[in-house]
C-alpha positions, -999 to 999 in steps of 0.1 A, spaced: -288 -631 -15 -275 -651 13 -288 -647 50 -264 -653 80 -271 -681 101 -264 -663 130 -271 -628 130 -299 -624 97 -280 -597 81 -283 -603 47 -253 -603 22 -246 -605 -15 -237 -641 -19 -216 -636 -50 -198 -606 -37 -163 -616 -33 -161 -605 4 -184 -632 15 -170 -662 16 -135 -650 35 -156 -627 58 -181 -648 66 -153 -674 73 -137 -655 100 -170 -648 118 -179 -682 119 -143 -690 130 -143 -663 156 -177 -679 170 -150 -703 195 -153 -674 220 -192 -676 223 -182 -707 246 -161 -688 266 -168 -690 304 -160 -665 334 -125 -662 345 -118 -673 309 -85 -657 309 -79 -666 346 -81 -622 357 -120 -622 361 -132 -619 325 -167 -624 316 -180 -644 288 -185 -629 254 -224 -627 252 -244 -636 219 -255 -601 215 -222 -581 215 -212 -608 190 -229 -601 167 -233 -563 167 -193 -570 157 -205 -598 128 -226 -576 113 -205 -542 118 -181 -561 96 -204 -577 73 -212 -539 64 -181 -525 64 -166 -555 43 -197 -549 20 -189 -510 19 -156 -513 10 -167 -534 -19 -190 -512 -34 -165 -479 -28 -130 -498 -42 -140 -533 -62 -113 -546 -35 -120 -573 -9 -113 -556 19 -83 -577 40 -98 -600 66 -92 -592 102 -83 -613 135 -115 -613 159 -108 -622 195 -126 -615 230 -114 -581 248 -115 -588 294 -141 -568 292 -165 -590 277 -159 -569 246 -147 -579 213 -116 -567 187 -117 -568 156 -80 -558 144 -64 -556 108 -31 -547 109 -13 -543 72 22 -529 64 3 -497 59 -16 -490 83 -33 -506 115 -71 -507 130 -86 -516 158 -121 -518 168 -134 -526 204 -170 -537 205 -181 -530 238 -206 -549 256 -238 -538 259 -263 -524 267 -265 -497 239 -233 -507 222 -205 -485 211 -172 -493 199 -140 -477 204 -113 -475 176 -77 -465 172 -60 -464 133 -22 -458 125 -7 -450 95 28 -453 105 38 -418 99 16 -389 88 -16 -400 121 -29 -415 146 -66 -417 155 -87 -423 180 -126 -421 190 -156 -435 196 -184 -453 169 -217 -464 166 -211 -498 154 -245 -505 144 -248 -475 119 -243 -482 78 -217 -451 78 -197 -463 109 -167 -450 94 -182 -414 85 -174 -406 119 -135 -405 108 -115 -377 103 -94 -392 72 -122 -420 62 -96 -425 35 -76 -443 58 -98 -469 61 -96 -478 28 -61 -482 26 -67 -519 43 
């Protein structure tokens, strides 16, 4: 089992997800040195704490998908929101996600998912909870990343 540096959730080491997951977490820590006004419209820093709620909500959902479909489950781009919030975004010929990792306190994330044709979603999730994607209406959709 490996441990993450930065957030102590533990992984699977020789789960295939790990190593291109774990990559873009630790790539997508730049934005942890983000100051106010980053973006030159007022935008606060991306705190430690909302960080990694959104490391480990993927850490979990990358492991999930592993255990439902043997698939690694396509890595996402991770970039700070103006609010202080962070998006985590896959977008695939199939289908497109976004996730919105608000800022705490009591974190929450918002999502919108497209399939290009047959719906569009929208809502709110608990991005701390192991079944974060329960909440769906067509969890199916989700796995078609």
């Amino acid at each position: 089992m490996e441990s993450s540096r930065a957030t102590g959730v533990v992984a699977n080491g020789s789960a295939p997800w790990v190593s291109t997951i774990e990559s873009a977490i630790s790539d997508s820590m730049w934005m942890l040195g983000l100051e106010q006004d980053w973006d030159e419209e007022g935008s606060p820093p991306i705190d430690e704490a909302t960080w990694k709620v959104g490391a480990d909500f993927l850490r979990r959902q990358a492991d999930a998908h592993w255990r439902r479909h043997s698939k690694v489950m396509p890595v996402p781009h991770i970039t700070p929101g103006s609010d202080g919030s962070i998006d985590i975004h896959w977008k695939t010929d199939q289908f497109e996600l976004l996730v919105n990792i608000q800022r705490g306190p009591g974190f929450s994330a918002g999502f919108y998912g497209d399939d290009y044709g047959r719906l569009k979603i929208k809502g709110v999730l608990d991005p701390t909870s192991e079944s974060a994607w329960a909440c769906l209406p067509r969890p199916d959709l989700v796995d078609s990343l």
